[in-house]
ZAMITOR-755665 format. One line per field, with one value per atom (N, C-alpha, C, CB): residue number from 1; atom name; z, x negated, y; residue in three letters. Coordinates in nm, 3 decimals. Glycine has a CB too. Layout:
% residues N
i <- c(NUM|...)
at <- c(CA|...)
c3 <- c(Z|...)
c1 <- c(X|...)
c2 <- c(Y|...)
aa <- c(Ala|...)
//
This chain:
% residues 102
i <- c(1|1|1|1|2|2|2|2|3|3|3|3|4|4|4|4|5|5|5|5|6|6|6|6|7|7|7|7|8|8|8|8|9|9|9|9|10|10|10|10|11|11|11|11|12|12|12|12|13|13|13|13|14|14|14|14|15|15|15|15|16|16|16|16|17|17|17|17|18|18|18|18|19|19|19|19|20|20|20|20|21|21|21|21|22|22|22|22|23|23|23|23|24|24|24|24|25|25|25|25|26|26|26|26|27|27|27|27|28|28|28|28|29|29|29|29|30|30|30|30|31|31|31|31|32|32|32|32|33|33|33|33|34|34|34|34|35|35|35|35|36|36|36|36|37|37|37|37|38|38|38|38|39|39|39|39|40|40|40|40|41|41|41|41|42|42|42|42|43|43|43|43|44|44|44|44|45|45|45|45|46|46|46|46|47|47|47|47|48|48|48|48|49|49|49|49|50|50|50|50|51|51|51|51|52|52|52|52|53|53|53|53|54|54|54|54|55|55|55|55|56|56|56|56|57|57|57|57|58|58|58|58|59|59|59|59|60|60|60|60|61|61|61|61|62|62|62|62|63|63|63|63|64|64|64|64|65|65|65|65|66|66|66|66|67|67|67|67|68|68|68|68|69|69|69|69|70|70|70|70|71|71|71|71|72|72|72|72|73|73|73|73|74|74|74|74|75|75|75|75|76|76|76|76|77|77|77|77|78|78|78|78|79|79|79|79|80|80|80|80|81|81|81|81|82|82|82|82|83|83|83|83|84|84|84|84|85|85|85|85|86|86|86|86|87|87|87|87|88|88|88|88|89|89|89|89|90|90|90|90|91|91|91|91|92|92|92|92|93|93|93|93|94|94|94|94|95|95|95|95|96|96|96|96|97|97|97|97|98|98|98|98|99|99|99|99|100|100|100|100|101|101|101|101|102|102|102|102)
at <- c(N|CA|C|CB|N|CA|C|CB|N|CA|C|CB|N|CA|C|CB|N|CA|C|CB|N|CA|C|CB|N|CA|C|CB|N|CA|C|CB|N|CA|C|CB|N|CA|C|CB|N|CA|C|CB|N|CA|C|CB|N|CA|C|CB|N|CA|C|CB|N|CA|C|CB|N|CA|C|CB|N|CA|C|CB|N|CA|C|CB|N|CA|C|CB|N|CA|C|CB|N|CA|C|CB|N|CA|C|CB|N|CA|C|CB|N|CA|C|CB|N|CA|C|CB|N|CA|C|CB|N|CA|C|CB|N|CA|C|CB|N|CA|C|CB|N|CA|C|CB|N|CA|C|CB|N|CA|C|CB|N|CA|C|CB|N|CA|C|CB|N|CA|C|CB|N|CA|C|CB|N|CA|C|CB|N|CA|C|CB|N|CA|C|CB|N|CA|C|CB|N|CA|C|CB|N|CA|C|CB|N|CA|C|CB|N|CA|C|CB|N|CA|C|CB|N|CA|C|CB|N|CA|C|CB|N|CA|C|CB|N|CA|C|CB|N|CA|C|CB|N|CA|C|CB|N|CA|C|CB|N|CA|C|CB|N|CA|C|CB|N|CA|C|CB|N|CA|C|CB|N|CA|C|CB|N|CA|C|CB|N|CA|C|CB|N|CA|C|CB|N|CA|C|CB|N|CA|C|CB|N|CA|C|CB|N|CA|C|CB|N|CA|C|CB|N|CA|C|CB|N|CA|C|CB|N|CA|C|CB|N|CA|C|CB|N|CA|C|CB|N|CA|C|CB|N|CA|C|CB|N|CA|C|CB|N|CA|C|CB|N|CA|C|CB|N|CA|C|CB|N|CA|C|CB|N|CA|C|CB|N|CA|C|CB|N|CA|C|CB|N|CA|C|CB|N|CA|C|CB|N|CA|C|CB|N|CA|C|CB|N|CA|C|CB|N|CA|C|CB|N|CA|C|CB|N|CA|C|CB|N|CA|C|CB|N|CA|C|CB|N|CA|C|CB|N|CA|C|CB|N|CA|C|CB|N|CA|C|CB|N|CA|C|CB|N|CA|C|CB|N|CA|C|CB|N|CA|C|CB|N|CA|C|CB|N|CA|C|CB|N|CA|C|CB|N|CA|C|CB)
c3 <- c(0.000|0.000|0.000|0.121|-0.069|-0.085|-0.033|-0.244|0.062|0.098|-0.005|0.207|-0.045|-0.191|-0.090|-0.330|-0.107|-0.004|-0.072|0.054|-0.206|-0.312|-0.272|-0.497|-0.230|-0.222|-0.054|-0.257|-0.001|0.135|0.161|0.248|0.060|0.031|-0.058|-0.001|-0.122|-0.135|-0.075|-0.139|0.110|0.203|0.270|0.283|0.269|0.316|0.413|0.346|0.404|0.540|0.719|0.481|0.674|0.798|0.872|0.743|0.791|0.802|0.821|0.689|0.757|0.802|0.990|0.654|0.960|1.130|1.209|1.183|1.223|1.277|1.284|1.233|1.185|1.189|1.279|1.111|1.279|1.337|1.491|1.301|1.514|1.678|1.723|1.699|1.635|1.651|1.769|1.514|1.845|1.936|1.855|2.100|1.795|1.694|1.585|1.559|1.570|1.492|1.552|1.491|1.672|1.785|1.809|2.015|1.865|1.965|1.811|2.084|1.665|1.591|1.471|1.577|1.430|1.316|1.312|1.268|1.378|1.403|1.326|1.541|1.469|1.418|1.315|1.515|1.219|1.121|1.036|1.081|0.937|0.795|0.701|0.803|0.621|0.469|0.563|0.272|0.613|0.625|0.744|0.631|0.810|0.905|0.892|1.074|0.781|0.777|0.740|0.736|0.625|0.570|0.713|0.431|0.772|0.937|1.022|1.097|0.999|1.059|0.974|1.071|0.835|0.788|0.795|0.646|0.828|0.797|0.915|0.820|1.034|1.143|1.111|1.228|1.000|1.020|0.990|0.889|1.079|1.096|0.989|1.268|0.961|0.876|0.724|0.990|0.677|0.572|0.613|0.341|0.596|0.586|0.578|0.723|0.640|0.626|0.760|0.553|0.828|0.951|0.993|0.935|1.111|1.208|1.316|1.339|1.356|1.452|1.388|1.572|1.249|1.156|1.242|1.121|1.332|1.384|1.387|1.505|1.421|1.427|1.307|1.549|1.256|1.155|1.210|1.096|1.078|1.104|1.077|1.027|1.164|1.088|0.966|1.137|0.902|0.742|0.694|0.661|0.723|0.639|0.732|0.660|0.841|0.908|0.870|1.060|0.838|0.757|0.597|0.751|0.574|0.404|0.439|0.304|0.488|0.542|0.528|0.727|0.611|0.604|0.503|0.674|0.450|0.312|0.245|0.200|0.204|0.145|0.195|0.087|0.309|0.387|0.293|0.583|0.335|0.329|0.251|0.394|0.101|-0.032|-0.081|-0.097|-0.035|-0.067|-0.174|-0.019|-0.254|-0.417|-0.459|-0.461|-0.596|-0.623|-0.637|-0.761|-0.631|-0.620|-0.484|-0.649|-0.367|-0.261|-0.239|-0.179|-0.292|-0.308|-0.391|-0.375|-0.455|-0.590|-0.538|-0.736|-0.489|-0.373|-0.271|-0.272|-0.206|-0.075|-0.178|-0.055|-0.257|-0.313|-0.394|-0.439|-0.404|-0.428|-0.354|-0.505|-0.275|-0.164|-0.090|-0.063|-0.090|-0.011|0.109|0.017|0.203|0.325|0.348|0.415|0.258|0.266|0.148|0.220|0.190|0.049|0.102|-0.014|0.180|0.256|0.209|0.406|0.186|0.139|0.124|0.155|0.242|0.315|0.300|0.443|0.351|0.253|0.164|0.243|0.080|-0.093|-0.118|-0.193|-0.100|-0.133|-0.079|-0.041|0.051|0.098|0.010|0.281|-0.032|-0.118|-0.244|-0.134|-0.327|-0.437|-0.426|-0.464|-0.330|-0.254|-0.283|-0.014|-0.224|-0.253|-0.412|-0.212|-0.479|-0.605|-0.718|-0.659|-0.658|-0.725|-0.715|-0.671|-0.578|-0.548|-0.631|-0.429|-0.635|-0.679|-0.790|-0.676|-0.839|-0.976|-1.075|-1.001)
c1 <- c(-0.083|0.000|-0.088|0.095|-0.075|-0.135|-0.041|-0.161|-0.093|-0.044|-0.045|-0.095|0.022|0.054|0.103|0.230|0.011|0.058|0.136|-0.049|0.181|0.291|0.360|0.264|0.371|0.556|0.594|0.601|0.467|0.536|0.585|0.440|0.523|0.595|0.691|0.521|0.758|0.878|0.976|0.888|0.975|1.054|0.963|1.080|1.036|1.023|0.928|1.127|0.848|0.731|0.783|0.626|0.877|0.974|0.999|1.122|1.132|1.186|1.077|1.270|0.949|0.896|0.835|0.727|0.792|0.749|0.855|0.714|0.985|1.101|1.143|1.182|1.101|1.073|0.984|1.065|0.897|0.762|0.798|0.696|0.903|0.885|1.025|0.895|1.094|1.227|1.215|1.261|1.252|1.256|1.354|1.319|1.400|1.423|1.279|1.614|1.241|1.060|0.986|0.949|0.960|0.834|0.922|0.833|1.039|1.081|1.088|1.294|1.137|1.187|1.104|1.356|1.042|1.022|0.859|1.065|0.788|0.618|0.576|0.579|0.626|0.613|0.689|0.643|0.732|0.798|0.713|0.900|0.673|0.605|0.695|0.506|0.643|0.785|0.850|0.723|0.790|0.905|1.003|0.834|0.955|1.072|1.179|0.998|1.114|1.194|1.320|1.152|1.352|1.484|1.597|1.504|1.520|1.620|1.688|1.466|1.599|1.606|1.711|1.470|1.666|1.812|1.959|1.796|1.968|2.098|2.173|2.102|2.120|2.152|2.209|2.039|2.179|2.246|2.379|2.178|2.424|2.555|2.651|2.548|2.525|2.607|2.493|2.597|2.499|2.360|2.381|2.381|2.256|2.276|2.092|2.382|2.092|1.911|1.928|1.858|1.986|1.968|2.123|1.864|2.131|2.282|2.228|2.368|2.295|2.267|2.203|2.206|2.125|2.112|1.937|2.227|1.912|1.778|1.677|1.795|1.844|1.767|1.804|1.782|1.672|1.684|1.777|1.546|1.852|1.915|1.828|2.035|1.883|1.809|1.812|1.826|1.868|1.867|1.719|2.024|1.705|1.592|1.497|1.609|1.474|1.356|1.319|1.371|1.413|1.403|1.356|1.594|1.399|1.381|1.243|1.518|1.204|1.075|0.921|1.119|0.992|0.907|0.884|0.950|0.991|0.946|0.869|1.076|0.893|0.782|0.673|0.807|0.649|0.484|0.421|0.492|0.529|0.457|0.455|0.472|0.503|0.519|0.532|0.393|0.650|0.618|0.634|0.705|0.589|0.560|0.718|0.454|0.689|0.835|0.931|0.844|0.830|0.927|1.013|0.848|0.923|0.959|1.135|0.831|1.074|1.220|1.349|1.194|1.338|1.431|1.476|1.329|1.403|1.428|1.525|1.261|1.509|1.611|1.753|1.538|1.676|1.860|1.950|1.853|1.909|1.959|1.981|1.925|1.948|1.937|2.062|1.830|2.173|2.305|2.320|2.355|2.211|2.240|2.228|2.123|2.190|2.137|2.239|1.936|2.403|2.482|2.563|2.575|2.516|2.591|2.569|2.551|2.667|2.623|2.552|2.648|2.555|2.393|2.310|2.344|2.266|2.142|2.109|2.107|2.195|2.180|2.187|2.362|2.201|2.239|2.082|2.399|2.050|1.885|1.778|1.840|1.781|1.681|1.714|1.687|1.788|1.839|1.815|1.952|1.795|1.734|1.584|1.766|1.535|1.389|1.309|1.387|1.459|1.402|1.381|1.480|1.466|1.528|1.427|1.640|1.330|1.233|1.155|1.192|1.055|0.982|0.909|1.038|1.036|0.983|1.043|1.020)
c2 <- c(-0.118|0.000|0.124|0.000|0.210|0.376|0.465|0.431|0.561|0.655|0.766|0.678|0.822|0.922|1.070|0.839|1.169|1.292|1.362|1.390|1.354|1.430|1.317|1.467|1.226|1.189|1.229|0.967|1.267|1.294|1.437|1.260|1.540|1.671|1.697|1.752|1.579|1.560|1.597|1.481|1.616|1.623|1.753|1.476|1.880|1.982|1.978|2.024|2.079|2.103|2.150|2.254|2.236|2.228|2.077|2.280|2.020|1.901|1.792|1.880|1.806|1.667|1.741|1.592|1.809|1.828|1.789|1.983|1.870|1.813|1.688|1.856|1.566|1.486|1.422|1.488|1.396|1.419|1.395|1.578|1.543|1.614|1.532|1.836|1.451|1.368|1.268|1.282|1.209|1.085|0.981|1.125|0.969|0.807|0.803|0.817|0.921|0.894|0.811|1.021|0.918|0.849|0.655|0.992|0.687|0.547|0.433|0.571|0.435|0.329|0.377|0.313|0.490|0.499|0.450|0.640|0.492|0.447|0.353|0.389|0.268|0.116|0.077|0.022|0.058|0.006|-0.005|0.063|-0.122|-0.161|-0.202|-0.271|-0.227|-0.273|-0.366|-0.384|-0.441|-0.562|-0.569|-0.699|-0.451|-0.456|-0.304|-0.471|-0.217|-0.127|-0.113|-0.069|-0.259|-0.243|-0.270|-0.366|-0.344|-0.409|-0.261|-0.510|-0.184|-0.068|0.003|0.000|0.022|0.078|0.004|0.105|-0.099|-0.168|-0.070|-0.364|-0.047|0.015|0.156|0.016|0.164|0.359|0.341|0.507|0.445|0.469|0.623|0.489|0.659|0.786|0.776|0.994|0.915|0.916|1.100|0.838|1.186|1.313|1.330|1.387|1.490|1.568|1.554|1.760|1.649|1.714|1.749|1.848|1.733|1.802|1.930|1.646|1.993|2.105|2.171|2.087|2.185|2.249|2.242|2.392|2.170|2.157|2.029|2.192|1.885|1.777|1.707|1.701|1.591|1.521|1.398|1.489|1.337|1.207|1.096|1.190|1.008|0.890|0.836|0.797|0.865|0.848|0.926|0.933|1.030|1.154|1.076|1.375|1.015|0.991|0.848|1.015|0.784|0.625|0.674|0.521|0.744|0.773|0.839|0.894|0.913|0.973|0.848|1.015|0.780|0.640|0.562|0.555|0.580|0.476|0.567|0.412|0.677|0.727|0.772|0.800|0.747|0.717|0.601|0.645|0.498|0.374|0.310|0.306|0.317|0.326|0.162|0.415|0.119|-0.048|-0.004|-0.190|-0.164|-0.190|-0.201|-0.354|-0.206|-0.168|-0.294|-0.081|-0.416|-0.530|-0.564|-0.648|-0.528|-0.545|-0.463|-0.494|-0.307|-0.236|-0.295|-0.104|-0.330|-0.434|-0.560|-0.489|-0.620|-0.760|-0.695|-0.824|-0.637|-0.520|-0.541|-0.274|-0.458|-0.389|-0.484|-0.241|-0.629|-0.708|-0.822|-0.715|-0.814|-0.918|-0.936|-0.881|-1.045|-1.028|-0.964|-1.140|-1.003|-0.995|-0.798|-1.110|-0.778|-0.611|-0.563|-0.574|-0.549|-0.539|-0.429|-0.685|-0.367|-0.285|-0.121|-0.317|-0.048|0.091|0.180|0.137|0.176|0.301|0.280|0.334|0.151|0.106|0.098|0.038|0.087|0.062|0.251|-0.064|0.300|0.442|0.486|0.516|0.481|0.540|0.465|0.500|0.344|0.286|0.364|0.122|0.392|0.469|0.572|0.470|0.626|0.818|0.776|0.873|0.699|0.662|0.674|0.513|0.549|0.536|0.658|0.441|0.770|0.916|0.951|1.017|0.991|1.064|1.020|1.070|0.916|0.814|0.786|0.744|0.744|0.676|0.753|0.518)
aa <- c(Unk|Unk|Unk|Unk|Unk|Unk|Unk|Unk|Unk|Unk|Unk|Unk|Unk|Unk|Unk|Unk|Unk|Unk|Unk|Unk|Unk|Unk|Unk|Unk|Unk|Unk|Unk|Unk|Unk|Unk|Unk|Unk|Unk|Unk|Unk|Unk|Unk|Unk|Unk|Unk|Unk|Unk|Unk|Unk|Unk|Unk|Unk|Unk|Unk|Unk|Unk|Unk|Unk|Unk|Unk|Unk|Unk|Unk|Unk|Unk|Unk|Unk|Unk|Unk|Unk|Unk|Unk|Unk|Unk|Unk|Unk|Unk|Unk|Unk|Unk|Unk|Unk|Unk|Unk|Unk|Unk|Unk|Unk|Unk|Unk|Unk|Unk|Unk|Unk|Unk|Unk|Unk|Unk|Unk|Unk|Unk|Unk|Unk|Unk|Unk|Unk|Unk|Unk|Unk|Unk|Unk|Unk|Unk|Unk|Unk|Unk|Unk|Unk|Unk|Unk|Unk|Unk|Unk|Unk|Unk|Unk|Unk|Unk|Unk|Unk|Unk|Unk|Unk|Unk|Unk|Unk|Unk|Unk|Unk|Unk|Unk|Unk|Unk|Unk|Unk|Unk|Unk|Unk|Unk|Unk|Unk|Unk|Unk|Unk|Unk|Unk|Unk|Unk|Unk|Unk|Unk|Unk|Unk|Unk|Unk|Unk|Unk|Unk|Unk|Unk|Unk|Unk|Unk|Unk|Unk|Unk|Unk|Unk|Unk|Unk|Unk|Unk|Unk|Unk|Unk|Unk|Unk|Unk|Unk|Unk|Unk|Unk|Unk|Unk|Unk|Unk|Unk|Unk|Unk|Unk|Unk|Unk|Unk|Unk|Unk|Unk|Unk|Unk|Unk|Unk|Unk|Unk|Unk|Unk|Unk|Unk|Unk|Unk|Unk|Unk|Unk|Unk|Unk|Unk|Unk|Unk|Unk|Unk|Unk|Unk|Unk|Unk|Unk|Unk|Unk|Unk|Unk|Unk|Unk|Unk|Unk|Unk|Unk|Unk|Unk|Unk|Unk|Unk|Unk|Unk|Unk|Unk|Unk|Unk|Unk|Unk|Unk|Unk|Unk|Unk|Unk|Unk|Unk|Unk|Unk|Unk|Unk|Unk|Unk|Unk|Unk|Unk|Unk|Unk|Unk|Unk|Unk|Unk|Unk|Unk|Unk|Unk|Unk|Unk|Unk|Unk|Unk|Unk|Unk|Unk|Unk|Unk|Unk|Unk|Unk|Unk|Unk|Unk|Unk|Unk|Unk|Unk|Unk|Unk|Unk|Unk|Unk|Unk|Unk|Unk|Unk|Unk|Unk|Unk|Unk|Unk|Unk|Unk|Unk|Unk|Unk|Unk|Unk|Unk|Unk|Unk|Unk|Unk|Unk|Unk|Unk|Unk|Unk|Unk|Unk|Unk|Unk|Unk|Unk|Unk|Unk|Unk|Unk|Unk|Unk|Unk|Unk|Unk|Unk|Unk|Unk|Unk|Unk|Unk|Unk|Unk|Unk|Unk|Unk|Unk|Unk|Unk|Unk|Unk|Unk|Unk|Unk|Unk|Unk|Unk|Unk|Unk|Unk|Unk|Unk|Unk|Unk|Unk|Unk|Unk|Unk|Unk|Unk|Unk|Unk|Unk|Unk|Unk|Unk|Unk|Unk|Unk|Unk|Unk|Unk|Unk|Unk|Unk|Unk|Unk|Unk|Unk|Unk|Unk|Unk|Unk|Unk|Unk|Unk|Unk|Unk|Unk|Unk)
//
């Protein structure tokens, strides 16, 4: 995996610090690698940037991560087809990914 610093300014210089300074970052986002990140998205409950017009959602801080951590593009394609991962939000934040991306 390559870290690519143009896909991480993709996401506003503001917003990624806010990110950054988030507690679902520090507590769930850290630790996460390809293979446990999709587990992590099945969990979101909404999709958005930011609420209170201050804090990020977990959607922008999951989508944040993937483009840190730049799995290959099969790995992403395997996800979005994969039954057990057939669920909206997920399929919609991997598709946010692929927009940015590729």
């Amino acid at each position: 995996m390559r870290i690519d610093a143009y896909s991480q300014s993709l996401i506003e210089k503001i917003i990624r610090e806010r990110i950054y300074e988030s507690q679902y970052w520090k507590e769930f986002c850290v630790p996460l690698n390809a293979a446990t990140l999709c587990d992590q998205a099945v969990k979101l409950k909404y999709i958005g940037g930011q609420y209170s017009n201050t804090h990020p959602t977990e959607f922008i801080c999951l989508a944040f991560k993937l483009l840190q951590i730049q799995p290959e593009r099969e790995i992403i394609m395997e996800y979005l087809h994969a039954e057990e991962f057939k669920y909206v939000r997920l399929r919609i934040w991997l598709r946010c990914l692929m927009n940015l991306t590729w």
